[in-house]
C-alpha positions as CSV (number, residue, x, y, z in Angstrom):
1,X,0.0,0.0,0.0
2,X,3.1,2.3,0.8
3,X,4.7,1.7,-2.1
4,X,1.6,1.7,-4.5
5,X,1.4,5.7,-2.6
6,X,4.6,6.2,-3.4
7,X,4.2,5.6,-7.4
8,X,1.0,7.6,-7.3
9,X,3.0,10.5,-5.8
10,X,5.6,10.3,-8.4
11,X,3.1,10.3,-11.2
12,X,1.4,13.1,-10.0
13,X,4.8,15.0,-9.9
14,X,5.8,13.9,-13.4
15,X,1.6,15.1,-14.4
16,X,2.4,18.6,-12.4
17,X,5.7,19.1,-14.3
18,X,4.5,17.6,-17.8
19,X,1.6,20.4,-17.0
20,X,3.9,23.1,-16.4
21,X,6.0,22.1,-19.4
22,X,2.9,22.6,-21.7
23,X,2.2,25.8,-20.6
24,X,5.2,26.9,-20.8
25,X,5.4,25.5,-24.5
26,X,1.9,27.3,-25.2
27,X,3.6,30.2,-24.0
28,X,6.5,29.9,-26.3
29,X,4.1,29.3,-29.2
30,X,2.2,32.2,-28.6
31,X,5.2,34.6,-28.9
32,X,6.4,33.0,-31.8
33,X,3.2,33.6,-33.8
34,X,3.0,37.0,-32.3
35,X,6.3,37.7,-33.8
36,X,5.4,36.1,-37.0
37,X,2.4,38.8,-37.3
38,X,5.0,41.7,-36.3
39,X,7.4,40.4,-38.9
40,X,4.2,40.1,-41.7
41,X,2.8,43.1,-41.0
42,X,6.3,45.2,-41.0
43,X,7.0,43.1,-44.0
44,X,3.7,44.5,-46.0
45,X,4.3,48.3,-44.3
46,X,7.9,47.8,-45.9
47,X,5.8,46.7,-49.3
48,X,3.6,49.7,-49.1
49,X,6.4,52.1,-48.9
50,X,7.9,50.5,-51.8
51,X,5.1,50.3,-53.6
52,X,4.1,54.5,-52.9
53,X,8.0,55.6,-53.9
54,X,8.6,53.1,-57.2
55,X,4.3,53.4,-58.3
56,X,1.8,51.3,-58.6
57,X,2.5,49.0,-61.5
58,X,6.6,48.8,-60.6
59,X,5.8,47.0,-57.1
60,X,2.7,44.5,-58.3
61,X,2.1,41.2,-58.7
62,X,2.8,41.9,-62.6
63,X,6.6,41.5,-61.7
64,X,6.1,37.9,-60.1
65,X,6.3,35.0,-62.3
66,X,3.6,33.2,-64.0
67,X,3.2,29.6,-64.9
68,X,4.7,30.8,-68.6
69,X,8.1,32.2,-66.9
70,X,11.2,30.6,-66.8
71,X,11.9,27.4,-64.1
72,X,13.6,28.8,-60.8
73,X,14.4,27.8,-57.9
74,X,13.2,28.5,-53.8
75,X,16.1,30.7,-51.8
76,X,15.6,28.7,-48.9
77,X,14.5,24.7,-48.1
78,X,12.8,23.3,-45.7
79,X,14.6,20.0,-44.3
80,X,12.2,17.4,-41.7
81,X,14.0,14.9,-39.4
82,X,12.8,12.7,-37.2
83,X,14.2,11.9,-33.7
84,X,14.1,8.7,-31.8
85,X,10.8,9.0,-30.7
86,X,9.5,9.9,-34.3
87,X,9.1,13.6,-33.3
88,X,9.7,15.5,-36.3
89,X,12.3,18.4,-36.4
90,X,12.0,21.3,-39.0
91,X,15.4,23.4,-40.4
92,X,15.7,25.8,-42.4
93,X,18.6,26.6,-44.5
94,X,19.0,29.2,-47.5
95,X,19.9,27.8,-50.8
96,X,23.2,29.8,-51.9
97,X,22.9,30.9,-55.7
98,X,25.4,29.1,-57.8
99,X,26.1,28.0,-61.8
100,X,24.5,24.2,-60.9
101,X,21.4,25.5,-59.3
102,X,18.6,28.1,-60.8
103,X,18.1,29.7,-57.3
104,X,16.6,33.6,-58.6
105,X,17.1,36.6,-56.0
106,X,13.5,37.6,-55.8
107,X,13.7,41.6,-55.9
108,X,15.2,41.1,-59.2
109,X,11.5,40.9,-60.4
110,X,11.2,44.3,-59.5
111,X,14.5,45.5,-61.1
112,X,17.9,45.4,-60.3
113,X,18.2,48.7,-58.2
114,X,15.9,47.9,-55.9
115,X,14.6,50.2,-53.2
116,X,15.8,50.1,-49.7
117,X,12.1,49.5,-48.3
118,X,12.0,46.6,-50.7
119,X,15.5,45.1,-49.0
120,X,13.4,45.8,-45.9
121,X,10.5,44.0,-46.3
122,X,12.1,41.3,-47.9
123,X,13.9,40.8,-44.8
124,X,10.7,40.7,-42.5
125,X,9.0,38.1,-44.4
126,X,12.5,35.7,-44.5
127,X,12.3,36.5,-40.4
128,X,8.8,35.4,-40.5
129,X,9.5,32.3,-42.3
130,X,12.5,31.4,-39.5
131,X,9.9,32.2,-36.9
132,X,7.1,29.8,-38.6
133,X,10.0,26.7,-38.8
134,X,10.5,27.4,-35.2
135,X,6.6,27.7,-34.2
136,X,6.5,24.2,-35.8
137,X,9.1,23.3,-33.7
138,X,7.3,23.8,-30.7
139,X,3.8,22.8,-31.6
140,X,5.5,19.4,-32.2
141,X,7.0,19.0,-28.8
142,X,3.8,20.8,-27.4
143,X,1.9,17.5,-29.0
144,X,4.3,15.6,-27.3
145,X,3.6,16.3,-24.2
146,X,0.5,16.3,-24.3
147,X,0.4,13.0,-25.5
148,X,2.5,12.3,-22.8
149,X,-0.1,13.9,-20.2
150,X,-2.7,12.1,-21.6
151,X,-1.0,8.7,-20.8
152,X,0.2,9.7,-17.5
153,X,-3.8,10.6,-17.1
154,X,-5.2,7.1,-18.0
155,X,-2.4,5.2,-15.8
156,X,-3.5,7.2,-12.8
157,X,-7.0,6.1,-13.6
158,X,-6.2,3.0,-13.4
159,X,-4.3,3.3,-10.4
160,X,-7.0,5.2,-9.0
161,X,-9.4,2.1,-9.5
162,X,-7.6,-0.6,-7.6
163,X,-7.5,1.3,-4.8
């Protein structure tokens, strides 16, 4: 009977600190997407200002490429790993431009002297994708421990009922 108290204290303790590592994961998440708006919504001001100083029709979606244009390449990748538990682990890692590869520096849709505000906002939206990878990041442990809580949960209530 002492001993089968004993397990049911340490499996409340692992339950409190599981608990208290899921908040502070749904904590962590929250700031991430917080700073993924900031970075999106600095990203489009930068656009705007762009847009105002160059015109209308120099900063549109007339400059991106259609399904006609030319083959290219992403600037950055997104690699998926999984550890030994099967979690999965998102990097990210920019694609340098080289002869082998088509990689295309975007703001050269938009000309080759490209505004300052342009340099900006593409900056902002590259920190928002690093902050997405990472948000990913912890919405996977997140779902680990709470899978890990909900366990925990059902072995307790099975402890519960033999007592």
């Amino acid at each position: 009977m002492v001993e089968q108290t004993e397990d049911m204290d340490k499996l409340c303790e692992t339950l409190d600190k599981l608990t208290l590592d899921a908040l502070l994961l749904i904590q962590e998440e929250i700031e991430m997407k917080l700073n993924i708006e900031n970075a999106m919504c600095e990203g489009e001001s930068h656009l705007i200002k762009s847009r105002y100083i160059l015109g209308v029709n120099q900063v549109s979606s007339l400059q991106l490429p259609t399904e006609n244009s030319e083959e290219f390449s992403s600037c950055f990748k997104v690699n998926d790993s999984e550890t030994i538990l099967g979690r999965k682990i998102f990097d990210l890692y920019e694609i340098k431009k080289s002869d082998d590869n088509n990689v295309v520096e975007p703001l050269w849709w938009f000309g080759r002297l490209s505004p300052q505000y342009l340099v900006f906002a593409q900056k902002m939206f590259r920190q928002a994708l690093q902050w997405t990878v990472k948000a990913a990041n912890v919405q996977n442990r997140l779902h680990d421990v709470l899978q890990g809580i909900s366990v925990l949960k059902e072995i307790k209530h099975k402890m519960t009922l033999k007592e």
